[in-house]
KEKE-3310 file (N, C-alpha, C; in steps of 0.2 Angstrom, whole numbers, plus 5000, padded with zeros to 4 digits):
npx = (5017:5018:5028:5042:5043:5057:5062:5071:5075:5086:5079:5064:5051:5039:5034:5029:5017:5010:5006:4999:4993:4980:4975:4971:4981:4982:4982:4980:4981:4992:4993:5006:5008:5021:5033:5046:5058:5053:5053:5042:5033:5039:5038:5022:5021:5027:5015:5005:5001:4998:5006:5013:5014:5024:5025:5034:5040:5052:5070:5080:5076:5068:5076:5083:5074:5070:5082:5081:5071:5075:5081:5080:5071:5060:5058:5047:5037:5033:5032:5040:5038:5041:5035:5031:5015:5005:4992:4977:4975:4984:4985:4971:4972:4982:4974:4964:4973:4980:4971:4971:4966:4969:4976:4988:4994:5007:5009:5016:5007:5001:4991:4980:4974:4966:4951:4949:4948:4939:4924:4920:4930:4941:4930:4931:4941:4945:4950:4956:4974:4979:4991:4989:4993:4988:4977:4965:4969:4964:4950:4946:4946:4941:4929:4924:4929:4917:4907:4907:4905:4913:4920:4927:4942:4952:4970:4981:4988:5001:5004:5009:5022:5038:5041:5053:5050:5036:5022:5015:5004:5002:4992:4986:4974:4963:4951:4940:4926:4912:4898)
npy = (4862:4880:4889:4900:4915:4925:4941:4955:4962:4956:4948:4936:4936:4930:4935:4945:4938:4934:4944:4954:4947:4944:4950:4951:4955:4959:4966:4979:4996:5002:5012:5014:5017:5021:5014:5012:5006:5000:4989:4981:4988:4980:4968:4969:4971:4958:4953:4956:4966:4982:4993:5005:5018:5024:5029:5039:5043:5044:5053:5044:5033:5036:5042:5029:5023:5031:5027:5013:5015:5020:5008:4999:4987:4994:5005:5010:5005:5008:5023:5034:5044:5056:5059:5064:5058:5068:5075:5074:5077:5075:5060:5061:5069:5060:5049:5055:5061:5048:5039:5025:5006:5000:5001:5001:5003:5007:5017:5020:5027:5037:5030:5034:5046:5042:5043:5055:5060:5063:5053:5052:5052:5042:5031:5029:5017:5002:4991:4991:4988:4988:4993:4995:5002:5002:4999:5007:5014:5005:4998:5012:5016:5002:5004:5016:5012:5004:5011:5018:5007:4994:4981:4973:4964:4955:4951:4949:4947:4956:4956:4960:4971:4979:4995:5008:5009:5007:4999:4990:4987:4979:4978:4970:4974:4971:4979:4977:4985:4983:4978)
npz = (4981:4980:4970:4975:4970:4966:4969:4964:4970:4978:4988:4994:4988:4996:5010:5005:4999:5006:5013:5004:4991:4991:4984:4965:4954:4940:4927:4933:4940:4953:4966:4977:4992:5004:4996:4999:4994:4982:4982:4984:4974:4962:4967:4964:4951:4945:4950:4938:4937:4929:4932:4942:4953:4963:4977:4990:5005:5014:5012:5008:5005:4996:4985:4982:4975:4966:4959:4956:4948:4935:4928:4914:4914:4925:4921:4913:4920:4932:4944:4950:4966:4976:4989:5008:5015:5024:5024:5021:5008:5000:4998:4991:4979:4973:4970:4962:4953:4946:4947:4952:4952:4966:4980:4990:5007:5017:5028:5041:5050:5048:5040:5047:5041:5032:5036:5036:5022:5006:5005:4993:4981:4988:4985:4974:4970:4969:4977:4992:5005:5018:5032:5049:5063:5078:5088:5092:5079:5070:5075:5069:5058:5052:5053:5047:5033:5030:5034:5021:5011:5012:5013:5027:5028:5039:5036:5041:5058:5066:5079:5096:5097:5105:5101:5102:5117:5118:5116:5103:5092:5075:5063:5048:5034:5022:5012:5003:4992:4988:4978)
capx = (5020:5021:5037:5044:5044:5061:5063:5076:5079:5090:5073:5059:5044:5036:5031:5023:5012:5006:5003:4997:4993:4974:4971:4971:4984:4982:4983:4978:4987:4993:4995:5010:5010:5024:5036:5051:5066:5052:5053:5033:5032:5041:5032:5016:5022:5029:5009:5002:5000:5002:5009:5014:5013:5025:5026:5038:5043:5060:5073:5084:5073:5064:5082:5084:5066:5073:5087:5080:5067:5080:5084:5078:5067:5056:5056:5040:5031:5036:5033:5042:5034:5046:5032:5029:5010:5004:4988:4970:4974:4990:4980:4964:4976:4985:4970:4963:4978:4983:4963:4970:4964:4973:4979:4994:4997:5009:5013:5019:5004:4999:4984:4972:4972:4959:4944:4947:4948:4934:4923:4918:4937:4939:4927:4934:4948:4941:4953:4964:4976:4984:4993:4987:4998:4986:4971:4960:4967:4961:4946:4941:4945:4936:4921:4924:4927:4913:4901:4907:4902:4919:4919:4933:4946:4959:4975:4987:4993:5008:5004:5013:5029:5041:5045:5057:5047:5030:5019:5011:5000:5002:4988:4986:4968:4959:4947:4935:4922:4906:4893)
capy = (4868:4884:4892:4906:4920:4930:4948:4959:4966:4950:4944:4932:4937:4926:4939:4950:4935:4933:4953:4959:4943:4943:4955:4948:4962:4956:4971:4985:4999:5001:5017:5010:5025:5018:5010:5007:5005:4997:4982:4982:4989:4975:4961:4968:4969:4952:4948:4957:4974:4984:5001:5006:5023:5021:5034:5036:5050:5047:5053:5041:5027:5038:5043:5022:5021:5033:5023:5008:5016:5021:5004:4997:4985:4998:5014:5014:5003:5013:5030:5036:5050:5058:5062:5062:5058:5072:5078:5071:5079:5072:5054:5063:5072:5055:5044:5059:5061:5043:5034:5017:5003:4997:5007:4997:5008:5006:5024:5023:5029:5043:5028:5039:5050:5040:5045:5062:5060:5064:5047:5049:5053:5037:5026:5026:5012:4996:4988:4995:4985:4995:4990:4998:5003:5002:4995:5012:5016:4998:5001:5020:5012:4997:5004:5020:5009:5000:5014:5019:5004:4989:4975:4974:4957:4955:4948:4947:4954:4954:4952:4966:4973:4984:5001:5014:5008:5008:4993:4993:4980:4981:4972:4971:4972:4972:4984:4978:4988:4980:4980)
capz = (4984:4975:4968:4979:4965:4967:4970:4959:4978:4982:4994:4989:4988:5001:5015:5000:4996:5013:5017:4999:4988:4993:4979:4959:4952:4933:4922:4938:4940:4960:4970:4984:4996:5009:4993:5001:4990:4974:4982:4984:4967:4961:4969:4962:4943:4945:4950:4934:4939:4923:4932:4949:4957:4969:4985:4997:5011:5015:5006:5007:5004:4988:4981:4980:4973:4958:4955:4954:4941:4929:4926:4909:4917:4928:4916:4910:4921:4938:4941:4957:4968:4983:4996:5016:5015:5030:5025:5017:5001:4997:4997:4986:4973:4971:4968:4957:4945:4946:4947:4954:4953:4970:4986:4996:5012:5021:5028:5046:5056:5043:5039:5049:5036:5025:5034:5036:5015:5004:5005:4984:4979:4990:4983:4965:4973:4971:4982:4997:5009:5021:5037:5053:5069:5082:5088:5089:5074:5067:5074:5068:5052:5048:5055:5043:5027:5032:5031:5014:5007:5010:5017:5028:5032:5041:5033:5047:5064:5067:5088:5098:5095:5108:5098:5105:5124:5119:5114:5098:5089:5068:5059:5040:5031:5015:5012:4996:4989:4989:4975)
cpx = (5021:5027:5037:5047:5052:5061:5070:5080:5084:5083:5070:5055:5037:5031:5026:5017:5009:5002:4999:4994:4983:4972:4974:4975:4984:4980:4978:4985:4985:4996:4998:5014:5015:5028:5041:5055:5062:5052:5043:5031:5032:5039:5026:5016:5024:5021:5004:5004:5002:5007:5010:5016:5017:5027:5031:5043:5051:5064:5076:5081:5072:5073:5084:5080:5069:5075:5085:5074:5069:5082:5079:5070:5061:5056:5052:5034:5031:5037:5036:5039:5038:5039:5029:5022:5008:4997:4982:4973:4981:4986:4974:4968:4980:4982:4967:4966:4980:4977:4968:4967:4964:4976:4983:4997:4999:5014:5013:5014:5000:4992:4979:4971:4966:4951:4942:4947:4940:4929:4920:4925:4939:4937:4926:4940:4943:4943:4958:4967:4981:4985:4992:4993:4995:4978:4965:4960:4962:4953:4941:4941:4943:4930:4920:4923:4921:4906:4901:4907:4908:4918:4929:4937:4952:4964:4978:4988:4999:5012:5005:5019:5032:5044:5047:5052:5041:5028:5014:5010:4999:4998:4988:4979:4967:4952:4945:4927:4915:4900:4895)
cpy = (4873:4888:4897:4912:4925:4936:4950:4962:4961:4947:4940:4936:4935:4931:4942:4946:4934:4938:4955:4951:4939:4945:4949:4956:4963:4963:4977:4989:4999:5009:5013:5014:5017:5014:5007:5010:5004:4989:4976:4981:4982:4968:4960:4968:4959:4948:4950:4963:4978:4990:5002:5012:5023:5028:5032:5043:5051:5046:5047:5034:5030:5038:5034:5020:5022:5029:5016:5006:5018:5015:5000:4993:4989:5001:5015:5010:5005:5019:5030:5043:5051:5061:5061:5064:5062:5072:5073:5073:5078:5065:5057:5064:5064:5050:5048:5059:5053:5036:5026:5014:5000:5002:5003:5005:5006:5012:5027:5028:5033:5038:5030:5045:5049:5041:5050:5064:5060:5057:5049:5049:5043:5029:5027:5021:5008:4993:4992:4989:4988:4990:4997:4999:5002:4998:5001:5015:5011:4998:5007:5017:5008:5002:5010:5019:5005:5002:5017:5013:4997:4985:4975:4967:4961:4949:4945:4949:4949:4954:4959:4966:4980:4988:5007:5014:5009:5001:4994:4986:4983:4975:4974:4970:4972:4975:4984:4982:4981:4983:4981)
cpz = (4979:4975:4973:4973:4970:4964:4966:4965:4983:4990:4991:4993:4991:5007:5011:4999:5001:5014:5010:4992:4989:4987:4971:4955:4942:4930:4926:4937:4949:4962:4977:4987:5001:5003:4993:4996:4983:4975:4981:4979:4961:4960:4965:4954:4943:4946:4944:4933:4931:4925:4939:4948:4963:4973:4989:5001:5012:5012:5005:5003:4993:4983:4978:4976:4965:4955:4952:4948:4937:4927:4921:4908:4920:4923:4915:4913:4930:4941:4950:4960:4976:4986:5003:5014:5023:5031:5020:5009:4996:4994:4992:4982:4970:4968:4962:4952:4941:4944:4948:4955:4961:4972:4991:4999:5017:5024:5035:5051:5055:5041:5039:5046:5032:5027:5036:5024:5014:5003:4994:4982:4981:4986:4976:4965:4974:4977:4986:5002:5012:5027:5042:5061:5076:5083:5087:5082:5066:5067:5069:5059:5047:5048:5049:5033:5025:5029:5026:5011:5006:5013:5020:5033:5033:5039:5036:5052:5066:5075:5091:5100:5101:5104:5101:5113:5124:5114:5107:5093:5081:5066:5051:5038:5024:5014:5004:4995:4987:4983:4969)
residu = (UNK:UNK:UNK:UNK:UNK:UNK:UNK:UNK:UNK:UNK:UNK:UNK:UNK:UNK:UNK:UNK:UNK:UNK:UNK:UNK:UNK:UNK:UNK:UNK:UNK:UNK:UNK:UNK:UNK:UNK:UNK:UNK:UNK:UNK:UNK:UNK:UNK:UNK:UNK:UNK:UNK:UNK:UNK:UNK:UNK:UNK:UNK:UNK:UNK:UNK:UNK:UNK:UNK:UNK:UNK:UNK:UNK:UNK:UNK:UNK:UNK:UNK:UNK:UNK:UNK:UNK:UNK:UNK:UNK:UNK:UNK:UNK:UNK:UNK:UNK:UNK:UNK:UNK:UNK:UNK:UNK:UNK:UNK:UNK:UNK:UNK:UNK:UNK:UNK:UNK:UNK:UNK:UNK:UNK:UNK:UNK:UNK:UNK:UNK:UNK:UNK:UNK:UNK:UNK:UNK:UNK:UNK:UNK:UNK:UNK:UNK:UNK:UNK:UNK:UNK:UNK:UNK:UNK:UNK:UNK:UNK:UNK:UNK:UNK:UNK:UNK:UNK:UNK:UNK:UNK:UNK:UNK:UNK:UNK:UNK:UNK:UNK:UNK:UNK:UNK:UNK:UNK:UNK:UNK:UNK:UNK:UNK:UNK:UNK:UNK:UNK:UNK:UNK:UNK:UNK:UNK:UNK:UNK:UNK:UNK:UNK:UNK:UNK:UNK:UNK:UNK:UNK:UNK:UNK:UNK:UNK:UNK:UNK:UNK:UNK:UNK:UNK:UNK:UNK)
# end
């Protein structure tokens, strides 16, 4: 059986290696729209990763993210980034300045944004894994990275879920580059 790598965030690292543990993170840098607190971040240094880019919209969460990248440990392998991902060119601009190898999305619904995005901007990410909300958005999605050139698995669903009265199926994919 293998070790359960522990987390700096008092968790272990188990669910991450389920959800995101497909990919080989071995000296990539990682664009992780949706970062949480740096717990994400964290997991994927722990898996190689030389650099994370970490995004994250609400304040409260990002102001945590900061904190936890002032700390000796993170500082220079950690960049923090306060932003609600809204629009195409927040996701372009960030692939653009940043050229990641690795795109972890996990950004609350805002997913449907990747294929209003430019497909060459795009297809300079070898690997993406992003978590989906919906089934049409599951749908519009595969089919979209499909025809830009990815091969697209599925990782996990996580069934359907009761949110604030409405029914809502959250899958997880991977979304490799082909060729």
């Amino acid at each position: 059986m293998a070790s359960v790598i522990e987390s700096p965030f008092n968790e272990t690292y188990a669910d991450y290696e389920e959800n995101y543990g497909i990919i080989a993170y071995g000296g990539k840098l990682v664009l992780d729209l949706g970062a949480d607190r740096g717990s994400t971040a964290s997991f994927f240094l722990a898996k190689g990763a030389r650099k994370v880019i970490a995004v994250e919209g609400n304040r409260v969460l990002a102001r945590e993210l900061r904190t936890e990248c002032e700390k000796p440990q993170w500082k220079d392998l950690i960049v923090p980034i306060e932003l609600w991902i809204s629009e195409p060119a927040h996701i372009e601009n960030l692939i653009t300045t940043y050229k990641p190898d690795v795109v972890k999305s996990d950004i609350e619904h805002w997913e449907i944004l990747f294929p209003d995005c430019k497909a060459d901007v795009l297809k300079n990410v070898q690997d993406y894994v992003m978590e989906i909300h919906d089934r049409e958005k599951e749908l519009k999605l595969v089919q979209w990275f499909t025809s830009i050139g990815y091969e697209s698995i599925l990782i996990r669903s996580f069934g359907s879920m009761h949110v604030s009265g409405f029914q809502r199926r959250t899958v997880l994919y991977y979304f490799r580059k082909l060729g």
